[in-house]
C-alpha positions in Angstrom: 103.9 103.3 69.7 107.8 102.8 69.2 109.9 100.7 67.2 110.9 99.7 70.8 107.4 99.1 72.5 106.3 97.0 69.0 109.0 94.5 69.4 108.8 94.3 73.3 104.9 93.8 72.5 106.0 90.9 70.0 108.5 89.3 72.5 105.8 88.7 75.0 103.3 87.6 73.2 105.8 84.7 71.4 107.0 84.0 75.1 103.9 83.5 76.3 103.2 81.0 73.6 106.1 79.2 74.5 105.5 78.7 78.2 101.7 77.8 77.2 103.3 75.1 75.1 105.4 74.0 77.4 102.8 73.5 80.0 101.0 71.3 77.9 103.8 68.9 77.3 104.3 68.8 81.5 107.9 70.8 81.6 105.5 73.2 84.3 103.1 71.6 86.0 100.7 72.1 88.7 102.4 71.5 91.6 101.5 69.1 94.7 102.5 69.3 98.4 106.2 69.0 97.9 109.1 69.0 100.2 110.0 72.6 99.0 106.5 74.0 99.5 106.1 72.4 103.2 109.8 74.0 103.5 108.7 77.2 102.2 105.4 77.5 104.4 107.8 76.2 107.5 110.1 79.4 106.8 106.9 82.1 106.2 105.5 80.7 109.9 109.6 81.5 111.0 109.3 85.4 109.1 106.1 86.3 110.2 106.3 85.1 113.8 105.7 87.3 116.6 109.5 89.2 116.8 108.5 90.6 113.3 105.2 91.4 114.1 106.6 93.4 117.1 108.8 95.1 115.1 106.6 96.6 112.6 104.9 98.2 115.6 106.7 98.8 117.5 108.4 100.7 114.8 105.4 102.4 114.2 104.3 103.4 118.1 108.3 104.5 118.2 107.8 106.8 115.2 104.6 108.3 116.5 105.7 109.1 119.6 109.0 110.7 118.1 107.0 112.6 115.6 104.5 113.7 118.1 101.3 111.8 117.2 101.7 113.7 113.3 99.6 111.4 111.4 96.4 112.6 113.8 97.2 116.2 113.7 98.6 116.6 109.8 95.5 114.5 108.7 93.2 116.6 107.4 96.0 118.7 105.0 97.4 115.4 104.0 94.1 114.6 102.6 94.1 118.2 100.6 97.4 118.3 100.1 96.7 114.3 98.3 93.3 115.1 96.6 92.7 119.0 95.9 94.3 120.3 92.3 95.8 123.2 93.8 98.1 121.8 95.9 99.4 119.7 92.9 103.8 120.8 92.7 103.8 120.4 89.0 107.0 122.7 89.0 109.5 120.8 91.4 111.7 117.7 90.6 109.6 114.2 89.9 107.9 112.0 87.9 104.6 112.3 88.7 102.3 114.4 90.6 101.6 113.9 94.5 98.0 112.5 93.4 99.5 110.3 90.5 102.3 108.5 93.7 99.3 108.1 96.2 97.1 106.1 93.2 100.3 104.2 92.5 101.0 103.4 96.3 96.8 103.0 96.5 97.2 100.3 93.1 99.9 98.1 94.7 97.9 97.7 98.0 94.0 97.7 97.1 94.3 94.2 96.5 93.4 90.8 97.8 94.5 92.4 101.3 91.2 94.0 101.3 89.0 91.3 100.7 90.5 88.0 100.6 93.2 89.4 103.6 90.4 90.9 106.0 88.5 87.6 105.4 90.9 85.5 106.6 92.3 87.2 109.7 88.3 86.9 110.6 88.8 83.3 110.2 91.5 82.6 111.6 91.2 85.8 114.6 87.2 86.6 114.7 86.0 89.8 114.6 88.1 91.1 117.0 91.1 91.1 114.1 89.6 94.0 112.7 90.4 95.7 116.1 94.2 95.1 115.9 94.0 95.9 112.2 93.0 99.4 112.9 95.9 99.9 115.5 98.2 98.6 113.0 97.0 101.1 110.6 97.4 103.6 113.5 100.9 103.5 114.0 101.6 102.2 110.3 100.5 105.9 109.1 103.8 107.0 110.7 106.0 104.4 109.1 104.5 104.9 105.6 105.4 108.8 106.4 108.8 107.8 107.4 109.4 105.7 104.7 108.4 108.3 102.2 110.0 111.3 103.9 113.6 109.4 103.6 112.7 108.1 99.8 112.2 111.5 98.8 115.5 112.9 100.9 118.2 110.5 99.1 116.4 109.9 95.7 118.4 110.0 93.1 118.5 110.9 88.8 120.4 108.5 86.8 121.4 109.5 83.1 118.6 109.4 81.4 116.5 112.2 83.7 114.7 109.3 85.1 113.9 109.5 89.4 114.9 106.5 91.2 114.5 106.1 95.0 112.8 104.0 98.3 114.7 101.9 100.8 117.4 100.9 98.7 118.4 104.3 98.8 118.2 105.6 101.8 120.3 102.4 103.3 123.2 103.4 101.2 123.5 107.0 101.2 121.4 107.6 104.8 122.5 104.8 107.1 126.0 103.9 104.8 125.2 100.1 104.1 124.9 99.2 100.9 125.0 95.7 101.9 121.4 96.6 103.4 120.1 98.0 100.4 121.1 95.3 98.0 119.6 93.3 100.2 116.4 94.9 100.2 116.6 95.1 96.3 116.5 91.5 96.1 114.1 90.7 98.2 112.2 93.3 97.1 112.4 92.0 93.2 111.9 88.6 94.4 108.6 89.6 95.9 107.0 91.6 93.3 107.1 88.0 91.1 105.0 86.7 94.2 102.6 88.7 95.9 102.9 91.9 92.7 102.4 89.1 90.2 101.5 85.6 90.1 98.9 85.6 92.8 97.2 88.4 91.7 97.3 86.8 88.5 95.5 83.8 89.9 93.0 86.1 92.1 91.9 87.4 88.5 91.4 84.4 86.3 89.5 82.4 89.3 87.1 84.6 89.9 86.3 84.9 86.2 86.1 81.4 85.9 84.1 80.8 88.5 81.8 83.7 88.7 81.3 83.6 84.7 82.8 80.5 83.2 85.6 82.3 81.0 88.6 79.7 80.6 91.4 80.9 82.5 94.0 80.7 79.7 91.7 83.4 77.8 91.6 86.0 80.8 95.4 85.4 81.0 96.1 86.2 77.2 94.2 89.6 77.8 95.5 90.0 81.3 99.1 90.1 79.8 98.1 92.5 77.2 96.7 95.5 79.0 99.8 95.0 81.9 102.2 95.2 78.8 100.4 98.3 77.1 101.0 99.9 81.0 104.2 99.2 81.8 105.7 100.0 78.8 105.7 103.7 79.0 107.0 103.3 83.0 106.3 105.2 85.9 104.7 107.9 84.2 102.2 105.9 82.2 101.5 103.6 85.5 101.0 107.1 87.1 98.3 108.0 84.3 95.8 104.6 84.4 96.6 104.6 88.4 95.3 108.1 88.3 92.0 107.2 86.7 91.7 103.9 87.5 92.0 103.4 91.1 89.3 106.1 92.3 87.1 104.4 89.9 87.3 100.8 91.4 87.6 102.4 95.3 84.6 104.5 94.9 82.9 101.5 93.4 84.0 99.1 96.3 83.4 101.5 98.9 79.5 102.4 97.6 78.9 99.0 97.6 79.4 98.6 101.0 78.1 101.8 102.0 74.7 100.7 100.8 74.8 97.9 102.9 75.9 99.5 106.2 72.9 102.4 105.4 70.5 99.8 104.8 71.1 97.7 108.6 72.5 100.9 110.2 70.6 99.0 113.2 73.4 96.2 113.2 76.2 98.7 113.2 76.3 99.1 116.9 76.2 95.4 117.7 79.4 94.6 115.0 81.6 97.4 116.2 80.5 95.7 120.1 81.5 92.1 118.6 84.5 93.7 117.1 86.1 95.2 120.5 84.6 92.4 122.7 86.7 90.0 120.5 90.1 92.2 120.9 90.3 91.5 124.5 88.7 88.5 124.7 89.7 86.3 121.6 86.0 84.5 122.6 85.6 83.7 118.8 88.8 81.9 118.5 88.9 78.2 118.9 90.6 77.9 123.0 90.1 81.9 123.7 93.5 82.4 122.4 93.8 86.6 122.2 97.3 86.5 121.2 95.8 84.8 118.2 93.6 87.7 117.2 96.3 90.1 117.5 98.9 87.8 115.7 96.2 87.7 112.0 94.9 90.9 113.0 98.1 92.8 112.9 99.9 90.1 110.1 96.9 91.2 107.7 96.9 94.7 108.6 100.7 95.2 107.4 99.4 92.8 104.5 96.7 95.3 103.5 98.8 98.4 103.9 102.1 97.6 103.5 103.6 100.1 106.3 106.8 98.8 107.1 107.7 96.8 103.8 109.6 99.4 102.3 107.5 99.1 98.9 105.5 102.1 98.8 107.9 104.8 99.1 110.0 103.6 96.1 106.5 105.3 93.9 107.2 108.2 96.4 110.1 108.8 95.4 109.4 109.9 91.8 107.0 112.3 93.0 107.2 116.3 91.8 107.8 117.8 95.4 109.9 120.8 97.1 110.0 119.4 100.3 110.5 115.2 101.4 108.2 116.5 104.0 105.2 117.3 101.5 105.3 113.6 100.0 105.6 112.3 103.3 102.0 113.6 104.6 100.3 112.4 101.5 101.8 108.9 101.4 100.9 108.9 104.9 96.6 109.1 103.6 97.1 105.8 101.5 97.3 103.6 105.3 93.8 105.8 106.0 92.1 104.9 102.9 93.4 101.2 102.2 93.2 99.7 106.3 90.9 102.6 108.0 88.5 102.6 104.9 88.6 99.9 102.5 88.9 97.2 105.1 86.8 98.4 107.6 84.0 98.1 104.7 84.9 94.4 104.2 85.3 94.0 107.8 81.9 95.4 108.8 80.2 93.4 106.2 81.8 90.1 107.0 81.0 90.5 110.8 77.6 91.5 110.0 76.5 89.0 107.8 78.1 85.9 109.9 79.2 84.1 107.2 82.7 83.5 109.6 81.2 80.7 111.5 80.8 78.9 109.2 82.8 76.5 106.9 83.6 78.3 104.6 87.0 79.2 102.8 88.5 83.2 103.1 87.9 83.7 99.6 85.2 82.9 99.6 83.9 84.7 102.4 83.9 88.6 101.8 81.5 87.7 98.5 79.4 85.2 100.4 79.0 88.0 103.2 78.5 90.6 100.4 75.6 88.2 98.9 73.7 88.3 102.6 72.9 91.4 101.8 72.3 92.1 98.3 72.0 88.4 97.1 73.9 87.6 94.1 74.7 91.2 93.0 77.1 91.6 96.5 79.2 88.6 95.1 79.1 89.8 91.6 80.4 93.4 92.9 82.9 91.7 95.2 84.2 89.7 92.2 84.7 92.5 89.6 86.3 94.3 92.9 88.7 91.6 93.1 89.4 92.2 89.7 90.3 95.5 89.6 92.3 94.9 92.6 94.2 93.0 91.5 95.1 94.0 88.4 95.8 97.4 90.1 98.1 95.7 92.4 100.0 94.1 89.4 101.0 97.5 87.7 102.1 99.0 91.2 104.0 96.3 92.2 106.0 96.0 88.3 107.2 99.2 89.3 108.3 98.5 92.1 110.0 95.5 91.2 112.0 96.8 88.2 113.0 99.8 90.8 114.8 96.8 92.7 115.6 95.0 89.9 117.3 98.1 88.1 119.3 98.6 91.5 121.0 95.7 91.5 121.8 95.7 87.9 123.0 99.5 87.9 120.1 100.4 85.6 120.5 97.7 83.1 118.5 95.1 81.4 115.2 96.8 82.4 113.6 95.5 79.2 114.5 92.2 80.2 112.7 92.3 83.1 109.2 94.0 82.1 109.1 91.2 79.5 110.2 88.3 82.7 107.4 90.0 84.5 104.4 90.0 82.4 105.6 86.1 81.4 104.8 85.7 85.4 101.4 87.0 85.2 100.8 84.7 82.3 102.1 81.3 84.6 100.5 82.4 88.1 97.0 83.0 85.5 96.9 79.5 84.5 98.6 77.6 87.6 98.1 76.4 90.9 100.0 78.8 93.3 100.4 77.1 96.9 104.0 77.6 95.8 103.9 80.9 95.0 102.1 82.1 98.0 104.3 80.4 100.2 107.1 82.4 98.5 105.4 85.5 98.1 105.2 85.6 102.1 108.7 84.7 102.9 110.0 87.4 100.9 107.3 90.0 101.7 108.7 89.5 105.5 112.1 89.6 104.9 112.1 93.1 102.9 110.7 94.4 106.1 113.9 93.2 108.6 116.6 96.2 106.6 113.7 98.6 105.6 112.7 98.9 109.2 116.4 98.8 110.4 116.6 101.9 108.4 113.7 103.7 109.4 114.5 103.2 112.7 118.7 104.1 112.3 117.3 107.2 110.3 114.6 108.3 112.7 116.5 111.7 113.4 116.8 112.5 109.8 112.8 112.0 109.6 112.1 114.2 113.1 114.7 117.2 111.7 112.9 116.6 107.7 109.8 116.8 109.9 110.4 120.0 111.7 111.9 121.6 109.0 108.7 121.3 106.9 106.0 121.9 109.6 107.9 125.4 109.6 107.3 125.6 105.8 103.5 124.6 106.4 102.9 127.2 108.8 104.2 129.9 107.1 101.6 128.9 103.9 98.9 128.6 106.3 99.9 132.4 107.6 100.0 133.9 104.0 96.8 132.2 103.1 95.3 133.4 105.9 96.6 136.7 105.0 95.5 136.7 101.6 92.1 135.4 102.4 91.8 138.3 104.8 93.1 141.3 102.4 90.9 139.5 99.7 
């Protein structure tokens, strides 16, 4: 460890201190249902209202058409190209491997999306808010590929060899408005203190506390000090524990719920019936209201996944690839294994066990569901899930975040920030957060307005990066073929 990373170490753990102090003599306190908070939810109702919705769709059904229904013929080698050794481009420009981008893309979005998310678009939509989760997930596969296509296109190297890139970029240099990308930059920074930070925070010393009685200040003091020992050594560090850490925890997650689809394979059939029944119908809504399913089904999809928000492609960006086209296909897997996978676990499983008509709270749910079947070992595994999740989601999203943050600043006062951050996790580990969900959704919205207004002004950049490389791709394929057949 550096001179550097020691005193950085030093400097978080003695502001840390002080805001603990401070909250104890009532300068931060837990807040009540304030004017700015009923403000704040007033404005994330406003955001997230239908014309956004629409948007991120309709972005998505625009792209696929344009790029020829890609993500359902390309997905099979974007899943090799993502996961097999071989096709790792450890020779070309980048920070980290294709593999290493994907687990950091995976980290920031395997998070309380998966399990809290799917639980409360249940609530709130029934079962047939799975449905319109999977179509978002559809059509979000080509926006994530877009998004990462045009990261890797207009990335840049700033003096120090490092790779910087995602929305920001491509607004200034693709569409010409750097107006657009300073805006997303701030918004973007704004959000990773809210939904990349404090919240997760929260998700992680709650369940603890409640599922094994450890004091929440205690989980926060060690919370802070495996994030700082991460994000110290930057993107390529957060590439490494992503790397090893997020397969773990997926696998983990995904097994669990595996075992409990095997084991009442006879239900299956009935849940996915419920599920498409409910899409149309919106008969498990209170007042058969469908354009409420669709509303939480498609506002939690782009939760879970991202697609659209402009956050994932800033880790594409610093990926070691010859073509933007390369990156694109494997960013374009993490929609299939975070919505089409992860969530249709959860999503199964809460339907299933019919915990949802009940009264019962969304986080709450996906654990009370996982406990129908395998008693109190489903909510213990849900609860270390959670855990992982959303500690995961922290280390993605503090890279993100200082990506922003270093955009507005020109690169500066980066050190500044990483210690600002992990002071965050410490508050949202030992607070109350209506606040800080209300906020976390207001500016997780309005990154998607200039993201998706460059997506959308770039889309022939994406179709020609698109062509380009499916040339490329089919000239490999015809020398392996080649070689196989001399070999």
């Amino acid at each position: 460890m550096s001179i550097f990373e020691i005193v950085l170490t030093f400097l978080v753990i003695f502001q840390n201190i002080y805001i603990y102090q401070k909250m104890k003599e009532g300068f931060i306190i837990e807040e009540d249902k304030s004017a700015l908070l009923t403000s704040l939810e007033w404005l994330s109702g406003v955001v997230w209202g239908m014309p956004l919705l629409i948007l991120l769709v309709g972005t998505g059904v625009y792209l696929t058409i344009r790029l020829g229904f890609l993500q359902l013929r390309t997905l099979p080698y974007a899943l090799k190209l993502a996961f097999s050794p071989s096709k790792q481009d450890k020779k070309s420009k980048g920070d980290i491997s294709h593999y290493e981008s994907l687990t950091t893309a995976l980290a920031a979005t395997i998070g309380t999306g998966n399990i809290v998310g799917v639980a409360s678009a249940v609530l709130a939509g029934g079962p047939g808010a799975v449905f319109w989760m999977w179509i978002t997930a559809l059509f979000g596969m080509a926006t994530k590929y877009a998004e990462a296509i045009l990261a890797v296109k207009y990335r840049t190297t700033d003096a120090n060899g490092r790779i910087s890139g995602g929305p920001m970029y491509y607004l200034e240099k693709g569409l010409k408005s750097k107006w657009l990308g300073v805006l997303f930059a701030f918004f973007g920074a704004g959000a990773a203190f809210g939904i990349g930070n404090m919240v997760q925070a929260n998700a992680v010393t709650s369940s603890l506390q409640a599922s094994f009685n450890i004091p929440k200040i205690a989980t926060a003091i060690i919370l802070v000090s495996l994030i700082s020992l991460v994000i110290i050594g930057g993107i390529k560090s957060i590439g490494r524990v992503t790397s090893f850490f997020v397969p773990i925890m997926a696998v983990f997650y995904i097994i669990a719920g595996l075992i409990i689809i095997f084991l009442n394979i006879d239900s299956i059939g009935s849940a996915f019936g419920m599920i498409f029944t409910d899409a149309f119908t919106g008969n498990a809504v209170a007042g058969g209201a469908i354009g409420t399913v669709i509303r939480w089904g498609v506002a939690r999809g782009v939760f879970s996944n991202e697609a659209g928000l402009g956050s994932a492609p800033i880790a594409a960006a610093a990926a070691k690839t010859d073509y933007p086209g390369r990156q694109a296909l494997v960013s374009m897997t993490q929609v299939f294994l975070d919505t089409l996978l992860v969530c249709t676990i959860t999503g199964l499983t809460i339907v299933m066990g019919g915990k949802y008509t009940t009264d019962i709270v969304d986080s709450d749910l996906t654990a009370e569901s996982f406990g129908v079947f395998l008693g109190n070992a489903g909510s213990m595994i849900v609860t270390i899930g959670l855990v992982f999740f959303a500690f995961s989601t922290i280390i993605g999203w503090s890279y993100y975040g200082e990506k922003c943050f270093g955009y507005l600043t020109n690169q500066r006062f980066i050190t500044f920030y990483r210690i600002l951050f992990v002071g965050f996790v410490f508050i949202g580990g030992i607070s109350k957060l209506a606040l800080a969900w209300a906020f976390a959704d207001v500016m997780n919205g309005l990154m998607a307005f200039p993201n998706l207004i460059g997506l959308l002004g770039l889309s022939g950049v994406v179709v020609a990066e698109t062509k380009r490389f499916m040339k490329v791709m089919k000239e490999e394929k015809q020398a392996e073929a080649s070689n196989s057949y001399q070999a």
